[in-house]
N, C-alpha and C positions, 0 to 999 in steps of 0.2 A: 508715698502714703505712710510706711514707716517712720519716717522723718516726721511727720507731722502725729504721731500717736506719741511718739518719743518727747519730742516737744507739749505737749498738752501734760505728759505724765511728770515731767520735769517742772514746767507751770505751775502745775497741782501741788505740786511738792513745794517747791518755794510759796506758796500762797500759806498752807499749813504752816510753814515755817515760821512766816512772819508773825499771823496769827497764834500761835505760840509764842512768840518773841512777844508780841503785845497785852499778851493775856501774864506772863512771867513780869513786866514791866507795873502792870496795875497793881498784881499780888503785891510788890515788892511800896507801890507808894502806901496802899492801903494799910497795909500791917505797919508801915514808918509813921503814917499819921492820922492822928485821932480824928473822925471822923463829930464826936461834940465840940470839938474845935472851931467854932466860927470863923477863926483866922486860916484855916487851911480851904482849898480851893478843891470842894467835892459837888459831885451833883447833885440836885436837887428833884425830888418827887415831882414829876408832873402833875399824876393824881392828886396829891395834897394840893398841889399849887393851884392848879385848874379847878377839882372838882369841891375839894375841902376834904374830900376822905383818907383814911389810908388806906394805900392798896395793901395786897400780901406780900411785898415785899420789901414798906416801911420798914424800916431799921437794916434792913439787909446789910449796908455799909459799916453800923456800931456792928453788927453778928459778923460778919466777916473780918474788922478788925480785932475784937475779943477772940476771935476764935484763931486768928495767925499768929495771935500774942496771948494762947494758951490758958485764955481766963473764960472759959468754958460755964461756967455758970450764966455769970453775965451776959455770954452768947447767947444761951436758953433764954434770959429775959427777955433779950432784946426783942428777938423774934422767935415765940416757940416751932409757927408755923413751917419759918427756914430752918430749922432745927431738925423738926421730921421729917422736912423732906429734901435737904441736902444732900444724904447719901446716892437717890434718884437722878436728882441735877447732876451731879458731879460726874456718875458712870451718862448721863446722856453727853455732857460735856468733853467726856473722853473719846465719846462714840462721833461725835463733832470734828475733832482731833485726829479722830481715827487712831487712838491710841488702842483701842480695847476691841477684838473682834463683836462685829454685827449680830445679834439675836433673830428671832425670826422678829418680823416687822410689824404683824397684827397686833399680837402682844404690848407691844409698844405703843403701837397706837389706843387700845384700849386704857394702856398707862396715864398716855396724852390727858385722854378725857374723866378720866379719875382724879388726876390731878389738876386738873380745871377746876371742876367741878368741888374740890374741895378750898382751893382756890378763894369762888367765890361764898364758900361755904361761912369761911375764913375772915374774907371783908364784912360780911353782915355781920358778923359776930362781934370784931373788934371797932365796927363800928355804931354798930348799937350801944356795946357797953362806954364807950367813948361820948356815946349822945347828950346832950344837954336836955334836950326833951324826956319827960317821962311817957313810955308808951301805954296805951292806954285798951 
């Protein structure tokens, strides 16, 4: 039984590991290449592709490159939405990581849905002003 909780603890550990190996590997392409680049090989918006809208995290990849290559304004153009609320992502990404002790969990959860909810706040907004149509 011991053997098998040791192993699973070990598992876990190596799974994070990688998972950090993988997430250190993206930072490092992303910040090397420019993401308005047509000739570099990034993902593409399914939202945009699919629906024609942007989601809320249209530009995330220009914000994320501007802001690893320290041009911080730019990053605020890109996406202000990712802007405000990066600092949240980053400590849940940590908490993912298990880099940063656990908070109580409700709290969080209420987070969750605030942050949805602006979310969607977010897409109406940048796409309405983005519309072609006048609303009437």
């Amino acid at each position: 039984m011991r053997e098998s909780i040791v192993s699973i603890r070990s598992d876990a550990r190596l799974l994070s590991f990688f998972k950090l190996v993988a997430l250190v590997i993206a930072i490092a392409y992303i910040r090397g290449n420019n993401p308005r680049d047509s000739t570099k090989l990034m993902p593409k918006c399914p939202t945009k592709y699919f629906a024609g809208i942007e989601c809320p995290a249209c530009g995330g990849l220009r914000f994320a490159h501007d802001l690893l290559n320290f041009r911080f304004v730019e990053a605020i153009s890109d996406n202000p939405f990712l802007a405000l609320t990066s600092p949240y992502v980053l400590l849940e990404i940590a908490r993912y990581f298990k880099l940063t002790a656990d908070i109580d969990a409700p709290s969080r959860e209420r987070d969750h849905y605030r942050l949805l909810m602006a979310a969607i706040v977010w897409t109406a907004m940048r796409n309405l002003k983005n519309s072609d149509t006048p609303v009437h």
